[in-house]
C-alpha positions in Angstrom: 89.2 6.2 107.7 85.7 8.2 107.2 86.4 11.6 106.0 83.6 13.6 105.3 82.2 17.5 104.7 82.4 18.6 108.3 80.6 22.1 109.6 81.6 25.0 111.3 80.7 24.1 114.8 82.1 20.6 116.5 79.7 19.0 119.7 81.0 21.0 122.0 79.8 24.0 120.3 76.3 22.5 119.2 76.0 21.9 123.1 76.5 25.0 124.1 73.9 26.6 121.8 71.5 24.6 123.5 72.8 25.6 126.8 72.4 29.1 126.2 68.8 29.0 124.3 67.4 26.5 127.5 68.4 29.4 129.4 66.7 31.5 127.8 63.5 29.7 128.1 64.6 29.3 132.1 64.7 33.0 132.3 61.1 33.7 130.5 59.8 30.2 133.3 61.4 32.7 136.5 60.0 35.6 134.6 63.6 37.2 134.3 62.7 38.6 130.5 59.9 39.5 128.8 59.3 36.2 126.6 55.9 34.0 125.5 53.4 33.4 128.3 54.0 30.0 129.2 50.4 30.0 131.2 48.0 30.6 128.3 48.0 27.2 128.1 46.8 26.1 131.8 44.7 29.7 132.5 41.6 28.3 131.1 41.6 25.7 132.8 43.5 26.0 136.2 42.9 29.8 136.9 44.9 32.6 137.0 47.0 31.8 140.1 47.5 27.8 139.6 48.4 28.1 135.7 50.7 30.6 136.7 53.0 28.4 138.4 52.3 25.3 136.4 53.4 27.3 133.3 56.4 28.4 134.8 57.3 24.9 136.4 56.5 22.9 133.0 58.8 25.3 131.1 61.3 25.6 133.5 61.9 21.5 133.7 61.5 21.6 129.6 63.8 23.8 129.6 66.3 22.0 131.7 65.4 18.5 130.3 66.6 20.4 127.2 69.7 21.4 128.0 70.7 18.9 129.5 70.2 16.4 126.0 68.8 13.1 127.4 66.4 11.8 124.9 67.1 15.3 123.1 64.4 14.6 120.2 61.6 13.8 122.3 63.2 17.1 124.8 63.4 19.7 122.0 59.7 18.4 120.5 58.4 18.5 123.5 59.6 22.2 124.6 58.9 23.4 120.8 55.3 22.2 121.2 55.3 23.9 124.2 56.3 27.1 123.0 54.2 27.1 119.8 51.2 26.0 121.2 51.5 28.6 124.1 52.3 31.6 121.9 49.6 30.6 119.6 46.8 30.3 122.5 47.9 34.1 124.3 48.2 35.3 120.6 45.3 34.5 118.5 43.0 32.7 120.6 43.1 34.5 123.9 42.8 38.2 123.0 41.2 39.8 120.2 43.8 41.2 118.8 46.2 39.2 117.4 49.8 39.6 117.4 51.5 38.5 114.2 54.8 39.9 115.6 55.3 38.1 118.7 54.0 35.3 117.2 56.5 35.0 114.8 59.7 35.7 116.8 58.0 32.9 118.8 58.3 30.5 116.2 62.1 31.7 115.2 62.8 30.7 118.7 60.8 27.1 118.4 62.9 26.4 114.7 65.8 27.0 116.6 65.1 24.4 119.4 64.4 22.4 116.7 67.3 22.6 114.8 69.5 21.7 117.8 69.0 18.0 117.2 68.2 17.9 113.1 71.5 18.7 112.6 73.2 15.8 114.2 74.0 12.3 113.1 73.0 9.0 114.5 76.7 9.5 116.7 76.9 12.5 117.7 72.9 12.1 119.0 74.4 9.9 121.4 76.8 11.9 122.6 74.7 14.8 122.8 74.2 14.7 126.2 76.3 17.3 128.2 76.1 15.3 131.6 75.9 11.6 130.5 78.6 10.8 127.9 81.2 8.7 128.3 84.2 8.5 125.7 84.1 5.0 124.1 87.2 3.4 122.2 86.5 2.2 118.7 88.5 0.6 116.2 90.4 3.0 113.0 90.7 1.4 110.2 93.8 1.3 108.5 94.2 3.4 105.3 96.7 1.0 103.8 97.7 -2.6 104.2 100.2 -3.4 107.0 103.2 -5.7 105.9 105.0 -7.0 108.2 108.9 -7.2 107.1 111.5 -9.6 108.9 114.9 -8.4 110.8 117.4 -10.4 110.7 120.4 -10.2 113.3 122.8 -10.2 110.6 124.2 -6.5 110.5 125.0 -6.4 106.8 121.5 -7.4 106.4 120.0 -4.8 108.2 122.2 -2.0 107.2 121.7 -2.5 103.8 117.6 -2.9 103.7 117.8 0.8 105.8 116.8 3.6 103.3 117.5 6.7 105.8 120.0 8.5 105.2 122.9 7.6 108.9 124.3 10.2 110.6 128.1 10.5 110.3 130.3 8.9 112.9 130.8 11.5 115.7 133.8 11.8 117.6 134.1 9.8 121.2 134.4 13.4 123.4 131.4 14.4 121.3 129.0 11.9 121.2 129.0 11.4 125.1 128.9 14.9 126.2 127.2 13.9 129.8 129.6 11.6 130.6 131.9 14.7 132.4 128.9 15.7 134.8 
């Protein structure tokens, strides 16, 4: 059996750290909190009205792709990019002030996202999924060689290959105590 240096927090618990930071970035996409502007990126291009809501739609289904772990690597690059790359726009590029600050809580939040899926093993990627995993049976290994012994029908036999310790003969009236009901 594989025995190994195991962390703090099991799947379960990994999972719902994700849950909980996708909805965060679900409340900054419905503009719930005060967060990152997820429309610096599609201003410039779309206008003010139309990046508005392609912003907010783009995080929101990051966000739930996300949390929901299906192809969680290419889910948690994909919203980190996001993140960094909008912060970084309405930050530096967009005013002329820049905000180091805001900037940098911004990227706490995008090493977190990332961390959700660094952490895990080649296994426990697969089951990383909230909605779409399915307990599989696999094989243990044995941690010591199985030998099969013979039993005889001979009583002697039996009785003397026994190493437990037998209980000492009980009395008739006590050994069949339900008999009376």
């Amino acid at each position: 059996m594989k025995t190994g240096t195991t962390s703090g927090v099991d799947q379960v618990g990994i999972n719902l750290l994700r849950i909980v930071t996708g909805t965060f970035f679900m409340a900054i996409a419905l503009d719930l909190i005060d967060g990152f502007d997820p429309a610096a990126l599609f201003r410039p291009v779309l206008g003010t009205p139309t990046g508005e809501v392609i912003g907010a739609v783009s995080l929101l289904a990051l966000a739930i792709w996300f949390m929901l772990g299906v192809s969680l690597r290419l889910g948690a690059l994909s919203l980190a990019l996001f993140v960094l790359s909008s912060s970084f726009i309405a930050n530096f590029v967009a005013v002329p002030t820049e905000n180091l600050s805001a900037f940098w809580y911004d990227l706490t939040l995008t090493c977190g996202v990332l961390l959700s899926y660094l952490t895990l093993d080649a296994r426990n990627m697969r089951r990383a999924s909230v909605f779409s995993h399915r307990a599989r049976m696999r094989r243990i290994a044995a941690q010591r060689a199985i030998k099969p012994r013979r039993i005889s029908p001979d009583n002697k036999a039996s009785q003397s290959q026994s190493r437990r310790p037998r209980p000492a003969p009980a009395h008739e009236d006590e050994s069949n105590i339900f008999a009376n009901i």
